[in-house]
MARBADO-865907 format. One record per residue (C-alpha): residue number from 1; y, z, x. Coordinates in Angstrom, 1 decimal, padded with zeros to 4 digits. Example, Ala and Ser with C-alpha at 12.3 -4.5 7.8 and 13.67 -1.06 7.14 Angstrom:
% residues 2
(site 1 (-004.5 007.8 012.3));
(site 2 (-001.1 007.1 013.7));
***
This chain:
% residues 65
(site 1 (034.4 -033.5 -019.9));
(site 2 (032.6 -030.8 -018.2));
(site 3 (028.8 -032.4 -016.6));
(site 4 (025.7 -029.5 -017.0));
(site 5 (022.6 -030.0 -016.3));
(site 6 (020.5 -029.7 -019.6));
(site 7 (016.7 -028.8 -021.0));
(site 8 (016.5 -031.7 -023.5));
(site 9 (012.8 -030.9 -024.1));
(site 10 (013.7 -027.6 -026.0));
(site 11 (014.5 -029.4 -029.6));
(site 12 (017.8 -030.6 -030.9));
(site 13 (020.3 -029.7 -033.2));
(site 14 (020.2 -030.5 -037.3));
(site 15 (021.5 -029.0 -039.8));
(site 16 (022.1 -030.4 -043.7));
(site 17 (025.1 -032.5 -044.9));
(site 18 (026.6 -029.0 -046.4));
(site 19 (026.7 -027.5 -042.8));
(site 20 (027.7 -030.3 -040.8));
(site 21 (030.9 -031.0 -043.4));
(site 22 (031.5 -027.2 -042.6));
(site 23 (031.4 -027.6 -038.8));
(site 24 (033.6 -030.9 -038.8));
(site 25 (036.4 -028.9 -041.3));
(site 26 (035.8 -025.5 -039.5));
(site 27 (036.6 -027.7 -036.0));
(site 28 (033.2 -025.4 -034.6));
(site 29 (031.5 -028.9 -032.8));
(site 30 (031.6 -027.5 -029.7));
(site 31 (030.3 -029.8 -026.9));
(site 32 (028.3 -033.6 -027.5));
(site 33 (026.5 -035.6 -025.1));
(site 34 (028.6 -038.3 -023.8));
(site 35 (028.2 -040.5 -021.5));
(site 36 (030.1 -040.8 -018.0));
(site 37 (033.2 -042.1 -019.8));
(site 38 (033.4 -039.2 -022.4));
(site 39 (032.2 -042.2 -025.0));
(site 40 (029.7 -040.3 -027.7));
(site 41 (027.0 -042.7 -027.5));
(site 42 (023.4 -042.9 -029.0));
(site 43 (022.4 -043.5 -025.4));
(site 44 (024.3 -040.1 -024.3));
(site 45 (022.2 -038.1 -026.1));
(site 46 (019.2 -036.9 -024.5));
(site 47 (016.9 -036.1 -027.5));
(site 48 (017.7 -037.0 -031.2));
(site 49 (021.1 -034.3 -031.9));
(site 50 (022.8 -034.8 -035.0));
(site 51 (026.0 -036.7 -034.1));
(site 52 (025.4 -035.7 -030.8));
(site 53 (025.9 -032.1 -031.2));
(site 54 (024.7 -030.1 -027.7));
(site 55 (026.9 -027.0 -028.9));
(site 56 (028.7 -025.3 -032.2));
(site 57 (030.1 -022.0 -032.5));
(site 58 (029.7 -019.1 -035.0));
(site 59 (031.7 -018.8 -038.2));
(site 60 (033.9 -016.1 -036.1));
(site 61 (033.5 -018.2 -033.0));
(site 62 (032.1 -015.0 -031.0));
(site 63 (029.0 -017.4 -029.5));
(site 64 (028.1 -020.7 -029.3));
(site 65 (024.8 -022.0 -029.6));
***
């Protein structure tokens, strides 16, 4: 569990049923908002994410965004 500050107000990440089975099977979730405990909450996360997504990585994995 690694604690950075964040800018929640910039948006969130979504993305369509299609891309998210991708990211799951592709293992490219990269960091989610948790809380203190490392539990994935609904309260952990800042500002509406998809499943709590705060990073995923390229197809190649060269950047994560």
């Amino acid at each position: 569990m690694l604690t950075i500050p964040i800018g929640h107000m910039e948006g969130n990440y979504f993305c369509d049923e299609a891309t998210l089975a991708e990211l799951k099977r592709d293992n490219r979730i990269v960091f989610r908002y948790s809380n203190a405990q490392g539990e994935i909450t609904p309260e952990a996360n800042p500002n509406g994410s998809l499943e709590n997504i705060a990073a995923s990585a390229a197809p190649d994995a060269t950047c994560w965004a």
